[in-house]
ZAMARGU-4260 file (C-alpha; in steps of 0.2 Angstrom, whole numbers, plus 5000, padded with zeros to 4 digits):
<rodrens>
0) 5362/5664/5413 | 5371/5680/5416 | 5380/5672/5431 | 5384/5657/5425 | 5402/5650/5428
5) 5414/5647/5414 | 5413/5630/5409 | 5431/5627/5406 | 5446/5613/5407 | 5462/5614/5415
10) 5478/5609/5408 | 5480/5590/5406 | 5495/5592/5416 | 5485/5595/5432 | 5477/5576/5429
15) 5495/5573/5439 | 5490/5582/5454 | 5479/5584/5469 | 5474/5597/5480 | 5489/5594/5493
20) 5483/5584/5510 | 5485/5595/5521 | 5475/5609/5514 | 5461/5595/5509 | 5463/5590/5529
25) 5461/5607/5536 | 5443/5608/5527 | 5438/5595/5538 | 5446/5599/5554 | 5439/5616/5550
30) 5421/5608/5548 | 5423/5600/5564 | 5428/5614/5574 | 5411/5624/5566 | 5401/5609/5575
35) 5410/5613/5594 | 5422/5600/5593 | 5439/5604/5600 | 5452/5597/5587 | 5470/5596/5591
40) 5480/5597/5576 | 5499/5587/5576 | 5499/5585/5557 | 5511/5600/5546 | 5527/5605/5553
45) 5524/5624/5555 | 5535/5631/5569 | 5523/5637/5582 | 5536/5648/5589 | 5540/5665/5584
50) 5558/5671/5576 | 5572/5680/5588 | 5567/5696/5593 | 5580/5705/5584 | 5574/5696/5570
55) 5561/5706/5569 | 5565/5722/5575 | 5579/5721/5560 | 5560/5717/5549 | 5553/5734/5557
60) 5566/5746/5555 | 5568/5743/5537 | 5552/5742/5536 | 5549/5759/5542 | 5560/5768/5528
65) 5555/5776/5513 | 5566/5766/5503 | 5563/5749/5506 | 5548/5744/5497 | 5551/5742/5479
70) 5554/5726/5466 | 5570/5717/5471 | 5580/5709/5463 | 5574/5690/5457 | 5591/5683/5463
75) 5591/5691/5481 | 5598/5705/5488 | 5619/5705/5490 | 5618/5706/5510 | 5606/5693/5509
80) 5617/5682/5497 | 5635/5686/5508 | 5626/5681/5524 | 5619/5665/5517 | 5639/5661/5509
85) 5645/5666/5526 | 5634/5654/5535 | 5637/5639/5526 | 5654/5644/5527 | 5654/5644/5548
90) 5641/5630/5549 | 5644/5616/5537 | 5663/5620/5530 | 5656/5625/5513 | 5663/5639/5501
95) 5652/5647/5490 | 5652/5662/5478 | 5640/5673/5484 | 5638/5683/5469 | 5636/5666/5457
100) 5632/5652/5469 | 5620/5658/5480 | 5602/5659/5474 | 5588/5667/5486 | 5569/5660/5483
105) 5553/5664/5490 | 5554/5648/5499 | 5563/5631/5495 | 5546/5621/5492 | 5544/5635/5476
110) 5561/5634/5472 | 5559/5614/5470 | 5545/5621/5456 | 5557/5628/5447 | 5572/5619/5446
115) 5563/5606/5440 | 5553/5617/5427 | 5572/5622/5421 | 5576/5604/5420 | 5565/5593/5415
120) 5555/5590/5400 | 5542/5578/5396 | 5546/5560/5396 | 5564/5565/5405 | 5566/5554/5421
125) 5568/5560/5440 | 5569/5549/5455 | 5558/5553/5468 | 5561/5543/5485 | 5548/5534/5493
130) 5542/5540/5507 | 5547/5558/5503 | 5537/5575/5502 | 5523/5575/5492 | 5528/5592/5482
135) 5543/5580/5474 | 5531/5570/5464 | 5519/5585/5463 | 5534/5597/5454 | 5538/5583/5445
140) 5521/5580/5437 | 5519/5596/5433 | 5534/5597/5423 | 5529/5585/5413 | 5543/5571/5416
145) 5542/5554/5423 | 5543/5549/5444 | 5554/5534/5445 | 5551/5527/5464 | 5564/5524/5474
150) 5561/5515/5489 | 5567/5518/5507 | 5566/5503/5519 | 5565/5504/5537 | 5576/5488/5538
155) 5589/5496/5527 | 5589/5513/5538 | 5579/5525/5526 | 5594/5526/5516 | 5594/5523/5495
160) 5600/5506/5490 | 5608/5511/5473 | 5612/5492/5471 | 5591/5492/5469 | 5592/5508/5458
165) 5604/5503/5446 | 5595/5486/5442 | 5579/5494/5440 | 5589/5505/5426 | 5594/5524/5427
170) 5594/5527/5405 | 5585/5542/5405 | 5587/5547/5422 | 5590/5565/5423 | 5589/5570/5440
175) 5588/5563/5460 | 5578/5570/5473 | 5584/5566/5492 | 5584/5572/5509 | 5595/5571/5525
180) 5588/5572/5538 | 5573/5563/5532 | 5557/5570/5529 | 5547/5562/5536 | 5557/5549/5543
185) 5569/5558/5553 | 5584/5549/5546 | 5600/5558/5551 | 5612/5564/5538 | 5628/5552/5536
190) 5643/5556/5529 | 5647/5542/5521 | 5629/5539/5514 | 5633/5560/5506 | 5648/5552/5499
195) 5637/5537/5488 | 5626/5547/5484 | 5637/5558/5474 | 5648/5546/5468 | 5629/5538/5461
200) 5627/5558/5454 | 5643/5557/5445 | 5646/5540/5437 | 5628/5540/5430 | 5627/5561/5426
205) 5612/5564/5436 | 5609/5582/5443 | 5607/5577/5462 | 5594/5589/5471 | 5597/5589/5490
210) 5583/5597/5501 | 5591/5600/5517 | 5579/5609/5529 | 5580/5600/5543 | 5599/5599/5546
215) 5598/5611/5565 | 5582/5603/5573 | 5584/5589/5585 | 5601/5586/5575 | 5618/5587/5580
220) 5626/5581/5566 | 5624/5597/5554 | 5631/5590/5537 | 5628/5598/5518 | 5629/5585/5503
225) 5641/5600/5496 | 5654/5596/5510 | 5658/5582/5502 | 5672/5586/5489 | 5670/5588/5473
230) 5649/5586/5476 | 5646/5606/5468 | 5648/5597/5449 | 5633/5587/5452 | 5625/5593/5466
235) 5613/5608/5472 | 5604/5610/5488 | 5591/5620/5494 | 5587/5626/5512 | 5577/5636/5520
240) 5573/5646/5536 | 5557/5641/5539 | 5559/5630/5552 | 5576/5633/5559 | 5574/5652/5562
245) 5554/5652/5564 | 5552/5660/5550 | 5539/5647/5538 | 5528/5663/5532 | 5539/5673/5529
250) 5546/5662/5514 | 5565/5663/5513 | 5574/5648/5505 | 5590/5647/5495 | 5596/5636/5483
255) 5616/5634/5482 | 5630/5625/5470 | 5638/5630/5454 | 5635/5645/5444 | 5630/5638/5428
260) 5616/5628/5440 | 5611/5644/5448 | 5611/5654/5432 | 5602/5642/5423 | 5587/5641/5438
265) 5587/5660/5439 | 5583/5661/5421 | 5568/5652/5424 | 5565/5661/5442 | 5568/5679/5434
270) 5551/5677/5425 | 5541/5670/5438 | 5543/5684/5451 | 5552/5698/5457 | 5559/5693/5473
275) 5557/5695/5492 | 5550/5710/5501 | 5568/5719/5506 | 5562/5721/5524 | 5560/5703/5528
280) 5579/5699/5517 | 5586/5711/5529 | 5579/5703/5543 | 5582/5686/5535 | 5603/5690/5537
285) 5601/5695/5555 | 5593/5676/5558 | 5608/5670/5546 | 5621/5678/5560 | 5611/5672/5575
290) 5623/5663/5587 | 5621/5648/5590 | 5614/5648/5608 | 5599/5651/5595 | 5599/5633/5589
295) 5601/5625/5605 | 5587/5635/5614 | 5576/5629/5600 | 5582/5611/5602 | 5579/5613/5621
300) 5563/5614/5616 | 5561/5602/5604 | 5569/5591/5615 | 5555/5592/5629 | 5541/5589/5617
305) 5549/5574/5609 | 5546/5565/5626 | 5529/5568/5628 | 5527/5562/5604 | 5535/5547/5613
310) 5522/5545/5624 | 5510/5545/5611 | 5516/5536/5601 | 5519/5522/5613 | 5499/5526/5617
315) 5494/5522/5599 | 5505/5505/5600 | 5518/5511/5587 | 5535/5507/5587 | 5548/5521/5583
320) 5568/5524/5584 | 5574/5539/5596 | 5586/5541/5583 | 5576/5555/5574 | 5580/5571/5568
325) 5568/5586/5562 | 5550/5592/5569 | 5542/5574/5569 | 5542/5559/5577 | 5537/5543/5564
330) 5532/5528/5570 | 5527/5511/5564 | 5508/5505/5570 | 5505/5489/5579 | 5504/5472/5569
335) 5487/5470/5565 | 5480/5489/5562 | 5471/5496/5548 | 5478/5506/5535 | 5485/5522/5542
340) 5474/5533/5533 | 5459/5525/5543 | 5467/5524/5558 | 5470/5542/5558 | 5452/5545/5554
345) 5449/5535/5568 | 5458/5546/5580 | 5453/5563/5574 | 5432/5559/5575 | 5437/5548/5590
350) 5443/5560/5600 | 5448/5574/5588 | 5467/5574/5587 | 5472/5573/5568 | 5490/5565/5567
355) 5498/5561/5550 | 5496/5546/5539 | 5512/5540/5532 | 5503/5537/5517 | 5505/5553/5512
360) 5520/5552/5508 | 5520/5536/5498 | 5516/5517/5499 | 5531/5515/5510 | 5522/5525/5522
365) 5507/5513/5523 | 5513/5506/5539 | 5516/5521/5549 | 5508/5536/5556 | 5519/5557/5560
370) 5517/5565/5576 | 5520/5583/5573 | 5531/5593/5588 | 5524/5612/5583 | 5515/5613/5597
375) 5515/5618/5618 | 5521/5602/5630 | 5505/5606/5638 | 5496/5603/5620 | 5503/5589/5616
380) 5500/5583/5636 | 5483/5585/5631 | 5482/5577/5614 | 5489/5562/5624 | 5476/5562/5638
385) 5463/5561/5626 | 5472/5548/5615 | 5471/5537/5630 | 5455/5541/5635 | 5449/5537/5620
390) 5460/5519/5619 | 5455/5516/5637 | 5472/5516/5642 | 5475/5523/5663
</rodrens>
């Protein structure tokens, strides 16, 4: 007796959420690997490549020093803050406050957390596009307000009708969630598109959130929604270094617009932790002044492995646009499939290479199946070979 567990509940509000996909997943790739089988995993977007080296040797020598290893400040150091002002400065044309406007988080998917734990309340609305990142509706949930759907359709470019939106009925809507380019579509950002959707923001006073981690992979439109003028009195945007300086684990995000937002999300943030180690900040503003050969190396990159996710995808049958941005390629499966959660079962015990289901990221997903480009051409060669082996295709 004397061992036994605490029977005990959780909290009604974690009846809203699951243990995420891809952490469910890994226990079974995981339990396949422990039986001999080789498993090649194109599922989560976690950059295989490491940062600049000057990126971390910036990580080492402040490391090294006596100084550098107490709390931090919750809202990011000042060198940190100035070099995230600077850079959106030179590469979207946007001015910020660094001192009132600039917001550093332990990564944007926590910073999502709390903005809408500073936000919402139960019963307030949020809409929450479909498909879209799971940890929308999850953060959502867990705050306790309600997930209004909105839907993205292939036919209509992955792009929010609000004509759709407004007939369905925004009373009660508090906030928006959206995300150029598209996760996990791969929809490029459009200028115009920016412009609605702030316009939407401001005739209805809805707080717009715009997640924008994607905008330097595979995309050479590189736009922020607070480009758009006058977009700062209803707008804030997170980003993140995670995948376009290499840097996922070391998590460093920012969340940008107007002071009263920042100081409102900060109050929240101030009691939840106490801020990045000051070694990998430091290192953090030497990625932010990277040139940027940097970006277009990467692309180079990403570039060459988006031929051989093509030739996958066209293996599996699916149909997908070459218009894609972001370390995916998505793609619709043949008429006549299984649901896409069974068809990627199907491929991972078939011949063990797990892709994503679109599903997971909501019923406008069903239909399609994500090919993760965080991995070696001659991986992804070999996930193909075994595809086609294992469809009979020569």
């Amino acid at each position: 007796m004397e061992n036994q567990v605490l029977d005990i509940k959780t909290a009604e509000r974690m009846a809203s959420v699951s243990e995420y996909f891809f952490s469910k997943k890994q226990k079974e790739i995981d339990a396949l690997v422990a039986k001999g089988k080789e498993v090649i995993s194109l599922g989560i977007g976690g950059p295989d490549l490491p940062p600049h080296k000057d990126v971390i040797e910036t990580l080492c020598k402040y490391a090294q020093m006596d100084n550098t290893h107490s709390y931090q400040p919750s809202k990011g150091i000042a060198p940190l803050r100035n070099a995230f002002a600077k850079w959106y400065k030179e590469k979207y044309n946007v001015e910020l406050d660094p001192a009132t406007e600039v917001l550093q988080l332990v990564g944007s998917k926590e910073g999502l957390m709390q903005i809408f734990m500073t936000y919402l309340d139960k019963g307030d609305k949020v809409l929450i596009p479909n498909p879209g990142y799971p940890t929308y509706r999850a953060a959502a949930n867990l705050s306790g307000a309600d997930c209004i759907e909105y839907l993205l359709k292939e036919e209509e470019g992955w792009l929010p009708n609000f004509e759709e939106i407004e007939k369905a009925g925004v009373e009660g809507v508090k906030m928006m969630v959206c995300n150029y380019p598209n996760m996990p579509t791969g929809t490029l950002p459009r200028r115009d598109v920016f412009e609605k959707i702030v316009e939407f923001g401001k005739k209805h006073n809805i707080l717009i959130i715009h997640d924008n981690p994607y905008s330097f992979t595979r995309n050479k439109v590189r736009l922020s929604m607070l480009s758009i003028p006058g977009a700062k009195s209803h707008v804030v945007e997170f980003n993140s270094l995670s995948k376009s300086h290499n840097m996922a684990g070391w998590r460093i995000g920012v969340v940008v617009g107007a002071k009263e937002r920042i100081d409102d999300i900060l109050c929240f943030k101030s009691n939840m932790d106490s801020g990045s180690f000051n070694p990998m900040q430091m290192a953090s503003v030497t990625a932010l002044e990277l040139a940027d050969e940097w970006y277009d190396s990467l692309n180079e990159i990403y570039y060459e492995r988006q031929e051989v996710g093509y030739k996958i995808m066209d293996a599996l049958g699916c149909s997908y646009s070459k218009e894609q941005a972001g370390l995916f390629v998505w793609g619709r499966m043949p008429k006549g499939s299984e649901d896409c959660f069974t068809e990627s079962d199907k491929i991972l015990y078939g011949c063990g290479v797990f892709i994503t289901p679109g599903g997971i990221f909501g019923s406008q997903g069903n239909d399609f199946l994500r090919i993760s480009l965080c991995a070696p051409v001659e991986k992804l060669e070999k996930a193909l070979a075994k595809i086609k082996e294992f469809k009979g295709i020569k």
